[in-house]
N, C-alpha and C positions, 0 to 999 in steps of 0.2 A: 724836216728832211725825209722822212721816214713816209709820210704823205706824197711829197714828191718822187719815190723811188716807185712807189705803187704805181705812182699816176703815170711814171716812164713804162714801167714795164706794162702797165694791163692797156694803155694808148697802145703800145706797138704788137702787141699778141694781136688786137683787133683789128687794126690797120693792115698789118698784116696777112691774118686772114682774109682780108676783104681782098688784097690787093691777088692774092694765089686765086682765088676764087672766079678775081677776071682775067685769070691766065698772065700775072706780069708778076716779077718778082717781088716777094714778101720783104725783103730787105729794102727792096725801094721804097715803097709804103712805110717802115721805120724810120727811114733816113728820111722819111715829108716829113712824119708827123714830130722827130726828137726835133726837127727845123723848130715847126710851128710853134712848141708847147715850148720852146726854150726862152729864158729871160729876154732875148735878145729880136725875139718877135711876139708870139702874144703872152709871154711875161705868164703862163700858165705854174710852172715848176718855180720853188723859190731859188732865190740867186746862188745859194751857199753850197748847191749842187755841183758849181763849178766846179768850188776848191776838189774836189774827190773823185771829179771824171775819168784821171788820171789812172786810179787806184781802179776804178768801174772798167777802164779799157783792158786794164789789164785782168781783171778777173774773167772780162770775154776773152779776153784771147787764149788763157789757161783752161779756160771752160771747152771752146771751140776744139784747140789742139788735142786735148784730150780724149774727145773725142773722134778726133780723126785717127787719135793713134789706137783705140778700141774697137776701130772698125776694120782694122787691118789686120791682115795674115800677114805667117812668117813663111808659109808654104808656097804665098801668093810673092810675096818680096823675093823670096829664092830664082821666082821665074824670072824675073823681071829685075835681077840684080844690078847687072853694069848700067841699062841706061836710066835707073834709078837715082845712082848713082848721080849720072851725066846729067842730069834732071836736076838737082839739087844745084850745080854750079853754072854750067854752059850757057842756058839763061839769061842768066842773072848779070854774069861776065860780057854776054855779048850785047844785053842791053845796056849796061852801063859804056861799056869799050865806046859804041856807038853815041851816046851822049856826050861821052869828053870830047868825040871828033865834032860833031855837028853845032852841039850848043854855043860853042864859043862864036862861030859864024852866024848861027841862027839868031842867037839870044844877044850878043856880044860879052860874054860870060868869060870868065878866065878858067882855066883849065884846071882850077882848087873845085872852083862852085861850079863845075860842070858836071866833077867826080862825085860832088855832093849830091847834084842833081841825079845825077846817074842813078845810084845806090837810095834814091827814096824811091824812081820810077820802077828801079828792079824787082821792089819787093811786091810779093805777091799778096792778096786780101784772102786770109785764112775763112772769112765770114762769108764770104763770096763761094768759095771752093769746096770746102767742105762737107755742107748741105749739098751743093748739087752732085759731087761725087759719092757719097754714099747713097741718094737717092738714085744714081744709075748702079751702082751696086746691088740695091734693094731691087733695083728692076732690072735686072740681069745682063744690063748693056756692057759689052768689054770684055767680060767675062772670062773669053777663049783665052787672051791675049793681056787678061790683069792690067788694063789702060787705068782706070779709076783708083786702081792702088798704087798706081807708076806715078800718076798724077799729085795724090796724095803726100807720098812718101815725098818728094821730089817738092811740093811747097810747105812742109813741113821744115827742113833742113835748107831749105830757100830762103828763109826767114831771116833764122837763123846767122848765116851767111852773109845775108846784105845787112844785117845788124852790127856785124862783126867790120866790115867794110865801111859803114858810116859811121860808127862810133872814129874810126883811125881816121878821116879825112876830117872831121868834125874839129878834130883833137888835135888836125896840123893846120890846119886852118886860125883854132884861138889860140894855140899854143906857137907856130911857126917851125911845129920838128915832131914827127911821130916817133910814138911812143911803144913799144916792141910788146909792152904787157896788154897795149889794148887790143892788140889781134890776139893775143891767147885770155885774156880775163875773163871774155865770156862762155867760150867755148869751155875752159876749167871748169867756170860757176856751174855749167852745164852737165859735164860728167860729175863732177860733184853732188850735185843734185840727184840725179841720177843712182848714185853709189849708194846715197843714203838715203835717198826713198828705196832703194830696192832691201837694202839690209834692215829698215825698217820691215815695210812687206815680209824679208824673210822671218824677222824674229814673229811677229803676229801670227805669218802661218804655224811657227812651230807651236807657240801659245796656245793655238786655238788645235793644233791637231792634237795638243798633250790633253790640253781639257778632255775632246774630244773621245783616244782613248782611256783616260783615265774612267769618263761615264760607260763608257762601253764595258770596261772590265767589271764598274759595278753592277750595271745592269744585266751581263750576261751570268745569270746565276744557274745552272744546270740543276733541274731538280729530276733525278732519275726517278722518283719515286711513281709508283703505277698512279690512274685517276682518281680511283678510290680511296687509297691510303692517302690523298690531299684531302679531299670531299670529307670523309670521317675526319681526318684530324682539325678542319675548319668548322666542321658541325661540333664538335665539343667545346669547339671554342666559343662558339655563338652561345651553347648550352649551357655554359661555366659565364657568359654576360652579364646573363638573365637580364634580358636588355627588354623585356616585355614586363616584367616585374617591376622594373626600372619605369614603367611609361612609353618608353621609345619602344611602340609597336610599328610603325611603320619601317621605321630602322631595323627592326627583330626580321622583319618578312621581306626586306630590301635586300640584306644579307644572306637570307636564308635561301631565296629562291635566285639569287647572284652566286653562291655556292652550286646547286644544281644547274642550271647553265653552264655553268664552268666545266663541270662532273661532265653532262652531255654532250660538251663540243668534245672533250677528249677522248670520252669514252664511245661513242655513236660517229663521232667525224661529221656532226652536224653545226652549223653556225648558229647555234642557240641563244647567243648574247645578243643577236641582232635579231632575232624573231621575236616572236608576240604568243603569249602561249598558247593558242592555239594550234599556231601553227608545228609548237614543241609537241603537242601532243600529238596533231595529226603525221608527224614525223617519225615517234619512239611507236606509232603503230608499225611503223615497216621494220622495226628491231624486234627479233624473236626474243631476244632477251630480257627488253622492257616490257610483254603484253601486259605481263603479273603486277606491274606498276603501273603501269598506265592510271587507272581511276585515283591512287594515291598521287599520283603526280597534282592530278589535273584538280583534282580537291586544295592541294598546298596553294596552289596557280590560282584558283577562284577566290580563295579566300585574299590572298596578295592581292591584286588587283581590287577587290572590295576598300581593303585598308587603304590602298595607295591612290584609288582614283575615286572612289565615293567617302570614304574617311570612316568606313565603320568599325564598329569597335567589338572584336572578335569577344566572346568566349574565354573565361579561362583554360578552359576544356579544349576548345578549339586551338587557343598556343601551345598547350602542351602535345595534343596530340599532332601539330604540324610539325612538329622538332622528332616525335617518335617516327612521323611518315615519312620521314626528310631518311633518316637513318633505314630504315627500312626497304627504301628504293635504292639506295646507296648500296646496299648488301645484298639484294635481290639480285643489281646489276650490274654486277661483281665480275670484272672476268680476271683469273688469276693469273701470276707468268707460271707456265709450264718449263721448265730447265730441261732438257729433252740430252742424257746422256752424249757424250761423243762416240764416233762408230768404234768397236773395238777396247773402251771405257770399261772396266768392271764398275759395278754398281758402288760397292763395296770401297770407295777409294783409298778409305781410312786405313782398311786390310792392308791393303794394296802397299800403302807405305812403309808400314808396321813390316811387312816381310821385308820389303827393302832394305830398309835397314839394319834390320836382323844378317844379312846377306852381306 
């Protein structure tokens, strides 16, 4: 079964496109080829495809509608409210009205199976519709005047409607007496539906918004403290690893020189974690503050790049003395908060209160 569902659907995507390609509709080209391939002519699909067509139509039809209703505005339905409205019923009413007059003459049909007839002509092809109205949507036709969502909205609740109508004539016809719950049972199922897909919806949003801030509050963690006071306190941490003593020299210098990057964007206002050290270096030239650093920078940075892109294997002299350069450029390029009295402030605060008090 599972072979023949492939074989339905990847026939009619091809077909399909074959058939838009020569300018005629892609839906007609589906409806040859589900003909051809079906048991009933060259016996392509296996038979047991039948029993589930049922369940297959309706999952196009759930697919399609849903669709149509994601393609719609509520700003665009506002314009276009009443004959939207009128859209949905008027239709559908006067094609059917006109089949219980005519059929019975035309057809010689009695005026039960005229009604019946009526209400299957009425209803409108959701597959037909909706692809070509959202694709003049997409191309801006109507536009002014919202025809494509008038349209839309309007065989949408068409459907609906003449579903509602042949279920009651269906049901007085095998039964010989209509039945008051089958005009409202589906119409219920319907807001029902509805109610509780949407209270579902709602409870998900809140689920996902509460995640949502719950990660945000963790994430947002304010760390007042200056560039440096991070820098040094990550550098003793590296230091206290001894993750080169350990072996992991590539990790020692990954660290090391991902801490100075860090120190640089904050402290310079340069994008450091995304440059290449050259380019750090050729950048802390324009900081009057870094010149003093510079060669120790660019010393930590050759060596890194050695370990990490040729694999060599420093010096023990060389790790220790890149954890003393690390710290020393860190201090060199230092800039402290200045607390700059308020106007009118004595120095002296402490004074300041002590008399008050006293007072």
């Amino acid at each position: 079964m599972l072979t023949s569902i492939a074989i339905i659907l990847l026939s009619g995507l091809v077909v399909g496109t074959i058939f838009s390609k020569l300018k005629l509709p892609s839906l007609l080209g589906m409806i040859i080829v589900g003909i051809a391939i079906s048991p009933h002519c060259l016996n392509i699909v296996d038979k047991s495809i039948i029993s589930i067509s049922g369940d297959l139509r309706q999952i196009a039809l759930v697919i399609i509608l849903t669709r149509a209703g994601l393609s719609l505005n509520i700003s665009d339905l506002k314009k276009v409210g009443r004959p939207a409205i009128l859209m949905c019923f008027v239709p559908a009413c006067v094609e059917m009205l006109g089949t219980i007059i005519l059929a019975p003459m035309l057809l010689g049909v009695s005026r039960l199976e005229a009604a019946i007839i009526g209400s299957v002509i009425a209803a409108v092809s959701p597959a037909v519709i909706v692809p070509r109205m959202i694709r003049l949507m997409e191309e801006g036709y109507g536009k002014s005047k919202s025809i494509p969502q008038l349209i839309l909205a309007g065989a949408s609740v068409d459907d609906v409607f003449v579903i509602v109508v042949f279920t009651a004539f269906t049901t007085l016809a095998s039964t010989g007496e209509i039945v008051a719950t089958s005009f409202v049972q589906i119409p219920i199922s319907i807001v029902l539906g509805i109610i509780g897909l949407g209270v579902l919806i709602y409870y998900i949003y809140k689920v996902v918004q509460e995640m949502k801030n719950n990660q945000i509050e963790e994430e947002i963690i304010v760390d007042n403290r200056l560039p440096h006071e991070i820098a040094l306190e990550e550098l003793e941490k590296i230091k206290s690893d001894k993750l080169w003593q350990k072996g992991e020299v590539k990790v020692y210098y990954t660290e090391l020189t991902d801490t100075l990057r860090d120190y640089f964007t904050k402290r310079f206002n340069i994008p450091a974690m995304e440059m290449t050290s050259s380019e750090i270096i050729r950048a802390l030239k324009y900081e009057h503050d870094a010149v003093d650093a510079i060669e120790r920078v660019r010393e930590i940075f050759d060596i890194s790049d050695m370990v990490k892109f040729a694999k060599m294997e420093p010096s023990q002299d060389d790790n220790e003395m890149s954890i003393v350069n690390a710290f020393f450029i860190v201090n060199k390029t230092k800039k402290e908060e200045v607390v700059l009295p308020e106007e009118g402030q004595p120095e002296e605060t402490s004074n300041t209160e002590i008399q008050k008090q006293k007072q």
